[in-house]
DRENDO-1510 file (C-alpha; in Angstrom, 1 decimal, always signed):
<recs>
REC; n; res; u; v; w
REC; 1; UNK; +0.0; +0.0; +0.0 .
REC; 2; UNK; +1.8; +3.3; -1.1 .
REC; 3; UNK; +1.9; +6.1; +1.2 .
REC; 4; UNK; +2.3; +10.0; +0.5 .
REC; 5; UNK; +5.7; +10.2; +2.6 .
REC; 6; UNK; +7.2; +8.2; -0.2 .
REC; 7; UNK; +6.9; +10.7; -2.6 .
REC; 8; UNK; +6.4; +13.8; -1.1 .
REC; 9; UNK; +9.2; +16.2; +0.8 .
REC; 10; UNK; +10.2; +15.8; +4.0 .
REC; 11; UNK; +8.9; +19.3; +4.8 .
REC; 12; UNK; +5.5; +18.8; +2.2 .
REC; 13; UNK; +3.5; +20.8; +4.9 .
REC; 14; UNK; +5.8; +24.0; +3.7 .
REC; 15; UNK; +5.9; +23.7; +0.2 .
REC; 16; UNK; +4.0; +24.7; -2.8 .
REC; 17; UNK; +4.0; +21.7; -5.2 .
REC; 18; UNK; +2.0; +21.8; -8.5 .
REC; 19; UNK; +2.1; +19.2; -11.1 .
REC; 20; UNK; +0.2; +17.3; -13.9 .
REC; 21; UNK; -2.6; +14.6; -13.9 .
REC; 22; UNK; -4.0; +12.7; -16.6 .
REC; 23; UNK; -7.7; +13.1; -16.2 .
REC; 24; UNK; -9.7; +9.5; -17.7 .
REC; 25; UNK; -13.2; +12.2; -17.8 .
REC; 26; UNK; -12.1; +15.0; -20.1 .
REC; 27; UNK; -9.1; +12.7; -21.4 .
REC; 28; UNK; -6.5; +14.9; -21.1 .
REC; 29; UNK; -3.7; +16.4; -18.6 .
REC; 30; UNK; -4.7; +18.5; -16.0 .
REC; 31; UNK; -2.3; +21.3; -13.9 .
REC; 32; UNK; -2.6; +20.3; -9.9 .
REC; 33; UNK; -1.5; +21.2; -6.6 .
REC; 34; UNK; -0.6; +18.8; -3.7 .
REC; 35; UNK; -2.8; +19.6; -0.8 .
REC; 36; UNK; -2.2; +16.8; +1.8 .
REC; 37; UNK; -3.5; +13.6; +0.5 .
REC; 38; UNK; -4.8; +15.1; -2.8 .
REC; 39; UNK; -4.4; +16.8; -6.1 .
REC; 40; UNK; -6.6; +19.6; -6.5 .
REC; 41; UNK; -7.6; +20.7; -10.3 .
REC; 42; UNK; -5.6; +24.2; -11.5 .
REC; 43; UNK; -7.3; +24.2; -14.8 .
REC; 44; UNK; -9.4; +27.0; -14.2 .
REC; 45; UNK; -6.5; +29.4; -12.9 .
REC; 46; UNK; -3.9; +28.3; -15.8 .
REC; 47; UNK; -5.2; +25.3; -18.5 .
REC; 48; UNK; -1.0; +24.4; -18.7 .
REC; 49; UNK; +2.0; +24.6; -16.2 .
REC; 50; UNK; +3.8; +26.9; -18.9 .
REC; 51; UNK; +1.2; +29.5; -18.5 .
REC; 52; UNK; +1.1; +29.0; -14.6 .
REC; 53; UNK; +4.5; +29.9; -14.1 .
REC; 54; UNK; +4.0; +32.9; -16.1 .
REC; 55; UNK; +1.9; +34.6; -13.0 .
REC; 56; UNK; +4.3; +37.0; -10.9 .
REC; 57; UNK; +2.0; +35.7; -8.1 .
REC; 58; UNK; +1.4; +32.6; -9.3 .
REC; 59; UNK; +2.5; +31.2; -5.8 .
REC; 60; UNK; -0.3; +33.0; -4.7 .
REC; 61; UNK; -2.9; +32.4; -7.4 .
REC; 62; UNK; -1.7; +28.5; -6.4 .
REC; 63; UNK; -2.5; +28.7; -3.2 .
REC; 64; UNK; -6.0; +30.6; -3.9 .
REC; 65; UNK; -7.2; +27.8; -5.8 .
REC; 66; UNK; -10.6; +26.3; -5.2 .
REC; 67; UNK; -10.8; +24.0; -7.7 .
REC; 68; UNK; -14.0; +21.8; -7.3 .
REC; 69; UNK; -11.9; +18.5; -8.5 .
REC; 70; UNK; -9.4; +16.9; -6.9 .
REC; 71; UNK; -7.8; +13.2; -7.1 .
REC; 72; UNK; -6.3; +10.9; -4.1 .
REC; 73; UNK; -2.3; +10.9; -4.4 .
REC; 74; UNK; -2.1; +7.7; -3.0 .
REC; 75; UNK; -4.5; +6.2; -5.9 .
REC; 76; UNK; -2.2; +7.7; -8.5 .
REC; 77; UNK; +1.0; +6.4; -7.1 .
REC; 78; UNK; -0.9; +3.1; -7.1 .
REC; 79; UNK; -1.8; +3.9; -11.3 .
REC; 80; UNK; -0.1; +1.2; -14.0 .
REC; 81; UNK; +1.7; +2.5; -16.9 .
REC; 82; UNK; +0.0; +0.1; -19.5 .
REC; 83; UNK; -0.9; +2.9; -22.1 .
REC; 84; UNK; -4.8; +2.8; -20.6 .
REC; 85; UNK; -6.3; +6.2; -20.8 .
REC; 86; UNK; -9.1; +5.1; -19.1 .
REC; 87; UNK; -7.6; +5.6; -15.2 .
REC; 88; UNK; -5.9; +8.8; -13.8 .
REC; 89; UNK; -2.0; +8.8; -13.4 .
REC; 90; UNK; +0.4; +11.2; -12.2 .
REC; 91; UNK; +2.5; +13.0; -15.3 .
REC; 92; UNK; +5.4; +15.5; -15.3 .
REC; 93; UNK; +5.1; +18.4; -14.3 .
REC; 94; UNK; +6.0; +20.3; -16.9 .
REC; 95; UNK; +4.1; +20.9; -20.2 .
REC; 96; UNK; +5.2; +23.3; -22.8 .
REC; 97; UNK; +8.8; +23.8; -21.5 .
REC; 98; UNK; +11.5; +22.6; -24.0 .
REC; 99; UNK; +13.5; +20.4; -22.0 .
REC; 100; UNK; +17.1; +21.2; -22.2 .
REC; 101; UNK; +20.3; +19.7; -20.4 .
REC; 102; UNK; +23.8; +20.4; -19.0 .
REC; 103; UNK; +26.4; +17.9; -19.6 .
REC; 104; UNK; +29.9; +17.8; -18.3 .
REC; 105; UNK; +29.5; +20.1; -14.7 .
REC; 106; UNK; +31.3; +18.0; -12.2 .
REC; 107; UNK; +34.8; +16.6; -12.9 .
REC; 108; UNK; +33.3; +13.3; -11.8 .
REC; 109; UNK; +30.9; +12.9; -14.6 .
REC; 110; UNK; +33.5; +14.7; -17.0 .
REC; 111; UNK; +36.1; +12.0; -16.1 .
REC; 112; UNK; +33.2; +9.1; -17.2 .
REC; 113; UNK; +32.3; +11.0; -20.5 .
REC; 114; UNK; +36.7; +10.6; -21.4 .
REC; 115; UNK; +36.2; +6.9; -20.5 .
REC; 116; UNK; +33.6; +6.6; -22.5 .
REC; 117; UNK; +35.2; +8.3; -25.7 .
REC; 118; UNK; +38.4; +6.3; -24.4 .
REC; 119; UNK; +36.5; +3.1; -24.8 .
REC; 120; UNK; +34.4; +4.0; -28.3 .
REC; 121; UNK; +31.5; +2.5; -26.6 .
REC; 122; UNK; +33.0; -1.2; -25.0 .
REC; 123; UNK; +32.2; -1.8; -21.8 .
REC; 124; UNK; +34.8; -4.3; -21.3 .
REC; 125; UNK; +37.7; -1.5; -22.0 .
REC; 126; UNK; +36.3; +0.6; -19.2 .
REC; 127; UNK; +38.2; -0.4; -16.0 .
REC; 128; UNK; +41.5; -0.3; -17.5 .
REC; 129; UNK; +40.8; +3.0; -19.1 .
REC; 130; UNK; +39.5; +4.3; -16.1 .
REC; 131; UNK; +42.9; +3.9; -14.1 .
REC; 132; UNK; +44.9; +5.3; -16.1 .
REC; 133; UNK; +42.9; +8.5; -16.6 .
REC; 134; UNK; +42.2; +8.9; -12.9 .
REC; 135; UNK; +45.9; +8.7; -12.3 .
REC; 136; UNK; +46.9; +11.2; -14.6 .
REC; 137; UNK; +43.8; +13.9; -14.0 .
REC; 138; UNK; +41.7; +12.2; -10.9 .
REC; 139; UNK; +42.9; +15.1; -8.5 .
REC; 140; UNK; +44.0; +16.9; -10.8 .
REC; 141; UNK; +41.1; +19.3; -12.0 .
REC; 142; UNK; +38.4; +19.0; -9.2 .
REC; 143; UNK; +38.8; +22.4; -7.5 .
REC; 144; UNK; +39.7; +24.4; -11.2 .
REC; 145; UNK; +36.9; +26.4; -12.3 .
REC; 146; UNK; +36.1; +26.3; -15.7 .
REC; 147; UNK; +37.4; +29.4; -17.9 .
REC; 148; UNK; +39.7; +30.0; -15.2 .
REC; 149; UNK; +43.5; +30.6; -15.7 .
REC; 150; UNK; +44.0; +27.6; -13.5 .
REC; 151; UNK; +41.8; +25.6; -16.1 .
REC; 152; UNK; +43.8; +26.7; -18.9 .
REC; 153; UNK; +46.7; +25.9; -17.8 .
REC; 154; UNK; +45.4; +22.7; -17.0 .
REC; 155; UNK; +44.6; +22.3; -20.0 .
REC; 156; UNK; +48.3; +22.7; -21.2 .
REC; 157; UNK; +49.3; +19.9; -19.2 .
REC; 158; UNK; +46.6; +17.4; -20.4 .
REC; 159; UNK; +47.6; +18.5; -24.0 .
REC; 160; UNK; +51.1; +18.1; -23.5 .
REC; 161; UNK; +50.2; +14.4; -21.8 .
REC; 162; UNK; +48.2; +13.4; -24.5 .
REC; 163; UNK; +44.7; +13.3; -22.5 .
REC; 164; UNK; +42.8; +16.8; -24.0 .
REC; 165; UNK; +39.5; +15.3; -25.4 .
REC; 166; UNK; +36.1; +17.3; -26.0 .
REC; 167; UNK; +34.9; +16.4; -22.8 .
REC; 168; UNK; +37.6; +18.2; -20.7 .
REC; 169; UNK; +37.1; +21.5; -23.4 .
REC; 170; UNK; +33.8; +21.5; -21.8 .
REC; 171; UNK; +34.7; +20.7; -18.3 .
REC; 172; UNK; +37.1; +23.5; -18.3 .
REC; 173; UNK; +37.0; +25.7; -21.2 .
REC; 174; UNK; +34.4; +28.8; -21.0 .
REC; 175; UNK; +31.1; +27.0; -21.8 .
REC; 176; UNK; +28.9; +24.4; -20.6 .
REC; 177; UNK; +27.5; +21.9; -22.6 .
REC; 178; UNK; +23.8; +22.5; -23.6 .
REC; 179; UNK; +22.0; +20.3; -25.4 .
REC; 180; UNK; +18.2; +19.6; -26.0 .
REC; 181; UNK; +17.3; +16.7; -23.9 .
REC; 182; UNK; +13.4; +16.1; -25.3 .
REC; 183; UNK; +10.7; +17.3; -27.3 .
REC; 184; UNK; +7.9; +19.4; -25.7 .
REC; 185; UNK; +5.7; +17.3; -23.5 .
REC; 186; UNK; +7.6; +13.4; -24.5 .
REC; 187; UNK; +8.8; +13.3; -20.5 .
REC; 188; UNK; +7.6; +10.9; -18.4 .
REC; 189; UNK; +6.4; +11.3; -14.6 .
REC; 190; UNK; +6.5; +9.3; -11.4 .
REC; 191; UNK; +5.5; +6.0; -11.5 .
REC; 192; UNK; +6.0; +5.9; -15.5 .
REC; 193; UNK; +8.1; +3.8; -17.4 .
REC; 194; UNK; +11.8; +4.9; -18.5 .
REC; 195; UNK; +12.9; +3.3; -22.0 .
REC; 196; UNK; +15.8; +2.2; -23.1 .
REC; 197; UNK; +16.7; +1.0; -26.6 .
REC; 198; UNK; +17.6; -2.7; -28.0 .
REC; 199; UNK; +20.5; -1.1; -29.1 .
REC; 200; UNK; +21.8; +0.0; -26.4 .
REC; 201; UNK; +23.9; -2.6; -24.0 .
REC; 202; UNK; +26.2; +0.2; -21.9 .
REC; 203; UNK; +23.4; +2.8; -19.9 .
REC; 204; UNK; +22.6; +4.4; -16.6 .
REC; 205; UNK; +20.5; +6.5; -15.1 .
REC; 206; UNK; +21.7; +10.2; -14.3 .
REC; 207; UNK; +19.8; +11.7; -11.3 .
REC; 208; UNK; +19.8; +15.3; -11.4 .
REC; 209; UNK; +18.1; +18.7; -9.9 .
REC; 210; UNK; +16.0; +20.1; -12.5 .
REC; 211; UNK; +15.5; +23.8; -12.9 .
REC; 212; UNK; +11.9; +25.0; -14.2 .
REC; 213; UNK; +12.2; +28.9; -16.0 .
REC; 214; UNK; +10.1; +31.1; -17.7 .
REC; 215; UNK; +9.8; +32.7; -20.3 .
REC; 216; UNK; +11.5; +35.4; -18.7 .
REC; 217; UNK; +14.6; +33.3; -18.1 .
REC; 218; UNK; +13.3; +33.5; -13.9 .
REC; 219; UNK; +14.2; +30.6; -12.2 .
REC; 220; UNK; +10.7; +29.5; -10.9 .
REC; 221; UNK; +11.2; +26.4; -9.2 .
REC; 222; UNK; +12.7; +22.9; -9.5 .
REC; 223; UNK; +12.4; +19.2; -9.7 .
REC; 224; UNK; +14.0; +16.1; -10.1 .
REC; 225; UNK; +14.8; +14.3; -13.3 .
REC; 226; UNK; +16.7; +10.6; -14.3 .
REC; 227; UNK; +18.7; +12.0; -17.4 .
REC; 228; UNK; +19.0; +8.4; -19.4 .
REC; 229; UNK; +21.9; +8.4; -20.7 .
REC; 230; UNK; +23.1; +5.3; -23.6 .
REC; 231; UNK; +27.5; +5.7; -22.5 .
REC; 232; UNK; +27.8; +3.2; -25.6 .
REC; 233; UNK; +26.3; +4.9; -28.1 .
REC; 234; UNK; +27.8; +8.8; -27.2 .
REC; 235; UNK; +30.8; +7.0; -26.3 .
REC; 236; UNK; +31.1; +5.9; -30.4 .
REC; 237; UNK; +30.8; +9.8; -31.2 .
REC; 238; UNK; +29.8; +12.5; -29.2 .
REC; 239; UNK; +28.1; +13.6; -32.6 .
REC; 240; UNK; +25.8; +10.3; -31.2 .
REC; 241; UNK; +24.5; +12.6; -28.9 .
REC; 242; UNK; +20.7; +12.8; -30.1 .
REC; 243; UNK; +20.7; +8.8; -30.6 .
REC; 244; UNK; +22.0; +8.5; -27.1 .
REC; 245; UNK; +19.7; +11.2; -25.3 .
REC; 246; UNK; +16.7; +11.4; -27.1 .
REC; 247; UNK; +14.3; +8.6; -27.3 .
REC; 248; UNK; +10.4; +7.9; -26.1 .
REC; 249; UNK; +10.4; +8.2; -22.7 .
REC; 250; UNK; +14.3; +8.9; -22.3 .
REC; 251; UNK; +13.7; +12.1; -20.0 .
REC; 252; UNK; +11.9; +11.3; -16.5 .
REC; 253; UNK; +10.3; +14.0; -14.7 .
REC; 254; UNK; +8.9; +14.9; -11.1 .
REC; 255; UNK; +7.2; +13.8; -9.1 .
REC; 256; UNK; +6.0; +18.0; -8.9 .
REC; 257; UNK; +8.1; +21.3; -9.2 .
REC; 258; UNK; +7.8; +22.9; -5.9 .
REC; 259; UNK; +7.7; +26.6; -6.5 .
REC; 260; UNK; +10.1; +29.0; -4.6 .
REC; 261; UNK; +8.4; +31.2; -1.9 .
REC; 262; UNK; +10.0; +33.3; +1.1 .
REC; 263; UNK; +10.9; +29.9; +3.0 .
REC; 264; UNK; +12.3; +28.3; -0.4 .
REC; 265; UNK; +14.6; +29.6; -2.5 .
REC; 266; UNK; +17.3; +29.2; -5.4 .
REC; 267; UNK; +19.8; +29.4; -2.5 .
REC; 268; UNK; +17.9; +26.2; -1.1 .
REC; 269; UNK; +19.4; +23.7; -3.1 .
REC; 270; UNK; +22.3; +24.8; -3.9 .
REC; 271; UNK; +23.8; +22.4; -1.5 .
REC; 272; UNK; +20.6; +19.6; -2.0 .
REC; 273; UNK; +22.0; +15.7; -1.5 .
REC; 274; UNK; +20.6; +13.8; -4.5 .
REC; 275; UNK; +20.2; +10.2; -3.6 .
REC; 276; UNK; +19.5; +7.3; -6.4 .
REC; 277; UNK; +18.7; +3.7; -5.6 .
REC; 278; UNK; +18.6; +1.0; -8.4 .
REC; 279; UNK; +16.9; -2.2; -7.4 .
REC; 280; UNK; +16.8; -4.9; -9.9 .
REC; 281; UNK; +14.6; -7.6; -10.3 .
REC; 282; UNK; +17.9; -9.9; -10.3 .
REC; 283; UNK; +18.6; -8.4; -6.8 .
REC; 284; UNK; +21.1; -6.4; -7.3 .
REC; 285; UNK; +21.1; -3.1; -5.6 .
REC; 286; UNK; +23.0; -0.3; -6.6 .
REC; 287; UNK; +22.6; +3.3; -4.4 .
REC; 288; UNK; +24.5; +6.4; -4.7 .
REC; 289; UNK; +24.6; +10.4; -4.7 .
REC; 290; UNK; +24.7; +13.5; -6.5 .
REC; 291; UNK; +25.7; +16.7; -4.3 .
REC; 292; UNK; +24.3; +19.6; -6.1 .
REC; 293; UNK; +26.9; +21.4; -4.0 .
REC; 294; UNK; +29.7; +20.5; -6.0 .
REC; 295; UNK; +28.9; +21.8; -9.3 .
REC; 296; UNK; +31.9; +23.3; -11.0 .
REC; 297; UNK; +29.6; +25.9; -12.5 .
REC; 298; UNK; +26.4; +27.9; -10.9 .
REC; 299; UNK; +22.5; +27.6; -11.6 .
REC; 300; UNK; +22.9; +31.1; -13.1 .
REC; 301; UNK; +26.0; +30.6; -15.3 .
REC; 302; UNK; +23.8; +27.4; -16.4 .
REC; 303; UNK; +20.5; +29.6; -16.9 .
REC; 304; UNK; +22.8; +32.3; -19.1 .
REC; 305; UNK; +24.6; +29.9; -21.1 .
REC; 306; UNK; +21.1; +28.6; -22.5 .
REC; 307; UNK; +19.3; +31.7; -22.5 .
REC; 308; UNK; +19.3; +35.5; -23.3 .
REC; 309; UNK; +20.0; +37.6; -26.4 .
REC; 310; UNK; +21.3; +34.5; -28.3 .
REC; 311; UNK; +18.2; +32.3; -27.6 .
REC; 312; UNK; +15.0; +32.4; -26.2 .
REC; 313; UNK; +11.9; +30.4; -24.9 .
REC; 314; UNK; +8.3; +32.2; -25.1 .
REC; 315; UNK; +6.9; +29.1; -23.0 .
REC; 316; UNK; +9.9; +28.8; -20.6 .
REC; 317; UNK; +12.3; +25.7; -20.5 .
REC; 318; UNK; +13.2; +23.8; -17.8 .
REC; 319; UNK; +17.0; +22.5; -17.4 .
REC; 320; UNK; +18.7; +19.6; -16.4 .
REC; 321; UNK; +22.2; +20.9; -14.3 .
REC; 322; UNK; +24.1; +17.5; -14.8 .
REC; 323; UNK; +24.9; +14.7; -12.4 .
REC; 324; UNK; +27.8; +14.2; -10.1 .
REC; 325; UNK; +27.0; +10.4; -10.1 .
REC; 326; UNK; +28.6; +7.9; -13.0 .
REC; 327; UNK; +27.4; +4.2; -11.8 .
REC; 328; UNK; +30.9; +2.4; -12.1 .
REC; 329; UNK; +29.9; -1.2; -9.8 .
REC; 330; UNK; +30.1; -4.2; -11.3 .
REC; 331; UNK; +26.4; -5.6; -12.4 .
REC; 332; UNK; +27.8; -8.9; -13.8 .
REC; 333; UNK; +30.9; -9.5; -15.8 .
REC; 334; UNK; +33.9; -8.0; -13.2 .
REC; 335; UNK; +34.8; -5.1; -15.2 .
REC; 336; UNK; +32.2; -4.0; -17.1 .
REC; 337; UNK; +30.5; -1.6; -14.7 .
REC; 338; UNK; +26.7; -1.5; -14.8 .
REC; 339; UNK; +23.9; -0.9; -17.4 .
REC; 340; UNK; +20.6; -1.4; -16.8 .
REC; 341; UNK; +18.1; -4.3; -17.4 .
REC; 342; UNK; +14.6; -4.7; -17.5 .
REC; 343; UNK; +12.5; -4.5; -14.6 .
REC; 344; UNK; +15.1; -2.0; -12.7 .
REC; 345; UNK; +13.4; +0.4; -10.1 .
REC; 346; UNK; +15.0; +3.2; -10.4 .
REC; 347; UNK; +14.4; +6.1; -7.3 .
REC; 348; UNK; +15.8; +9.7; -7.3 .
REC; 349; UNK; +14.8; +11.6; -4.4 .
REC; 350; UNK; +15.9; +15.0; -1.8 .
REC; 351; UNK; +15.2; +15.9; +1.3 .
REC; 352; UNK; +13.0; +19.3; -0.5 .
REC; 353; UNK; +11.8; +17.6; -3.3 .
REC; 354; UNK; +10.6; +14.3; -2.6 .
REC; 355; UNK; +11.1; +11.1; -4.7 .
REC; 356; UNK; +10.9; +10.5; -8.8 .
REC; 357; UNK; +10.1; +6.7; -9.2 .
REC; 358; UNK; +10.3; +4.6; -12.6 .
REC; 359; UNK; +10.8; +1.4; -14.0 .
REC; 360; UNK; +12.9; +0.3; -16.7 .
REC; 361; UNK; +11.6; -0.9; -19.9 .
REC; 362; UNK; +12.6; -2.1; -23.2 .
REC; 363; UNK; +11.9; +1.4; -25.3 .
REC; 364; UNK; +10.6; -0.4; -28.0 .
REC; 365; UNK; +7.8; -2.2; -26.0 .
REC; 366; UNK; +6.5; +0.6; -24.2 .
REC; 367; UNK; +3.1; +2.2; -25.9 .
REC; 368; UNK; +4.0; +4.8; -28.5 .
REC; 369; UNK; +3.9; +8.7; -27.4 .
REC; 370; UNK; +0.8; +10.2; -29.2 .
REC; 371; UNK; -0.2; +13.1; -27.2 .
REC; 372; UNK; +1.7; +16.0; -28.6 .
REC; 373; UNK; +1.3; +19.9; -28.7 .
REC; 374; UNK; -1.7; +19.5; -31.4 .
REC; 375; UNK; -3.6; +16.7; -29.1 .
REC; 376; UNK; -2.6; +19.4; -26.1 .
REC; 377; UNK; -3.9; +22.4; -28.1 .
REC; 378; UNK; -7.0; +20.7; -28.9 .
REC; 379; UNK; -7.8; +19.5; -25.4 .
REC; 380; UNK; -7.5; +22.9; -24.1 .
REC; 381; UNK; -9.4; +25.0; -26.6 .
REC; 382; UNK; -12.9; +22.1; -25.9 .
REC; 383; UNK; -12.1; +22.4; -22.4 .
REC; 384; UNK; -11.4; +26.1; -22.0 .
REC; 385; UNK; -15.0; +26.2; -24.3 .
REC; 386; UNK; -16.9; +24.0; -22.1 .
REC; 387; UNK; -16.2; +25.7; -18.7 .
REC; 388; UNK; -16.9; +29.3; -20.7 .
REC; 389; UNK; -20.5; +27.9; -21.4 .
REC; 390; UNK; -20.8; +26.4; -17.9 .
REC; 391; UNK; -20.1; +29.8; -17.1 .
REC; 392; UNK; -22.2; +31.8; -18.8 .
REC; 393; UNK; -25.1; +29.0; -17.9 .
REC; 394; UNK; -24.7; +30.1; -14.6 .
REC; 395; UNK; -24.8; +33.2; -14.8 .
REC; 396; UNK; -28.0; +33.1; -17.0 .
REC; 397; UNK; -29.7; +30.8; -14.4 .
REC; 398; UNK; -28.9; +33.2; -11.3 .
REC; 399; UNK; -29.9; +36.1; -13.5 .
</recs>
């Protein structure tokens, strides 16, 4: 039987959590806040999350809300993902956002991404490769901020030692990998499978704090994500990099964005523990963490590098800020590290943000993505239409 205090933050009585439900009635998603034990409806004060987070006072107009529908959280954690439309399930909480991603922003994950291109993709290549690159750069680069004079010089050395790849040129050099991470509204919330490819034989999940912006480039609020990642497939090419990011429900979601208020703030989690527990159906069990705190660059160097002048996003974006965490235990062959297998439970949660469950599927046997911006479009003009003439009915009657 699930519980709330497995998904919810440890301080859920303080925060201001809004998120997305698929609604089996009007058969389509619906923006929600948490409110104890339930979801209560936000359609009526913003039809998506995008235009929600456009409100200066949307905290405010959140916690105003009377919607007259609400949904039991424990029934949606409780929700299969089997493609049925027909029951209610939790979605991410974002709608409209591009989802973007930083790769490369802590030495640890930088030092992985060399392996990988060390290794062109084989598994078996990876301890050996590993060793001799930690020798030579391990300690080497940790406390060198990036664009620095330090990390330039650094970056002599490397060069001379015959170690400079394009992962250290973004670890060090002036700017952070950005890349597009998924197509509007093809993430995947709690309790939903995450996909990975037949193709694929060397992946891992990423856990990750997840920045939610407007269009205004404000930092809203945030959430957690599970940034699949395919290491054998970017590992061939980093010019691999869509094949390896980007497929049906690749990018994972939730379980809400809490909103900042006066008691939560940017400066909140700047130092938030990320914790990640794998638990296979094989029992193996693999746990680890991602300190926020040591990012080698900050949420606002992050935010500016992605937008401004050069680029905008009229209905906001929200950002993945990379992963401290690169799962190097042995699953089976000694060796070879881990990848993922069918059936994995995979759990990303924070003390202020509460925990992002999914499990692992085969990509190609999970039921196709169909709702896209046109199916989202069209739900909310006939809904937005409906409760206008419910309106107006209303008013007619009491006139």
């Amino acid at each position: 039987m699930s519980t709330t205090t497995q998904i919810l933050p440890q301080d859920a009585a303080a925060a201001v959590l809004v998120g997305r439900v698929w609604d089996p009635e009007t058969q389509g998603p619906r923006p929600v806040v948490v409110r104890g034990e339930e979801l209560h409806d936000l359609f009526d004060v913003a039809p998506t999350v995008s235009e929600l987070l456009e409100h200066d006072d949307v905290v405010a107009r959140v916690r105003d809300a009377r919607g007259t529908r609400s949904w039991r959280l424990t029934d949606l954690m409780e929700a299969p993902d089997d493609g049925d439309l027909s029951h209610a399930r939790l979605l991410a909480p974002v709608d409209l956002q591009v989802v973007k991603a930083c790769g490369v922003t802590f030495v640890d994950s930088m030092v992985e991404r060399v392996i990988e291109e060390r290794c062109a993709g084989d598994p078996t290549r990876a301890e050996g490769v590993r060793a001799a690159i930690a020798a030579a750069i391990g300690g080497a680069v940790g406390d060198v901020e990036p664009g620095s004079d330090e990390a330039r010089r650094t970056k002599e050395v490397l060069l001379a030692q015959g170690l400079w790849s394009q992962y250290l040129e973004v670890g060090l050099g002036p700017d952070p990998e950005v890349f597009t991470k998924a197509p509007v509204l093809a993430s995947v919330g709690y309790g939903a499978h995450v996909g990975i490819p037949e193709f694929s034989a060397w992946n891992n999940p990423e856990p990750e704090l997840v920045l939610v912006i407007d269009s205004a480039g404000r930092v809203r609020g945030c959430t957690l994500g599970n940034d699949v990642n395919l290491r054998d497939v970017e590992g061939r090419s980093a010019l691999l990099l869509g094949m390896a990011k980007d497929n049906n429900a690749s990018s994972a979601l939730g379980p809400f964005v809490r909103l900042f208020d006066d008691s939560f703030t940017l400066d909140t989690v700047r130092d938030e523990r990320i914790r990640l527990r794998v638990e296979g159906e094989d029992d193996y069990l693999l746990e680890g963490e991602n300190h926020v705190g040591r990012l080698s660059r900050s949420f606002e160097r992050l935010v500016a590098a992605a937008t401004g002048p050069h680029h905008q996003y009229p209905d906001g974006f929200v950002l993945y800020t990379g992963t401290l965490f690169a799962p190097t235990q042995d699953r089976d062959t000694p060796g070879q590290g881990f990848t993922h297998k069918p059936g994995d439970r995979v759990s990303i949660s924070s003390p202020h943000l509460g925990t992002l469950t999914n499990v692992v599927a085969r990509t190609e046997t999970l039921p196709p993505w169909r709702f896209g911006v046109r199916s989202l479009m069209t739900y909310v003009r006939a809904r937005s239409a409906d409760t206008a003439l419910a309106a107006s009915g209303t008013a007619g009657g009491a006139a």
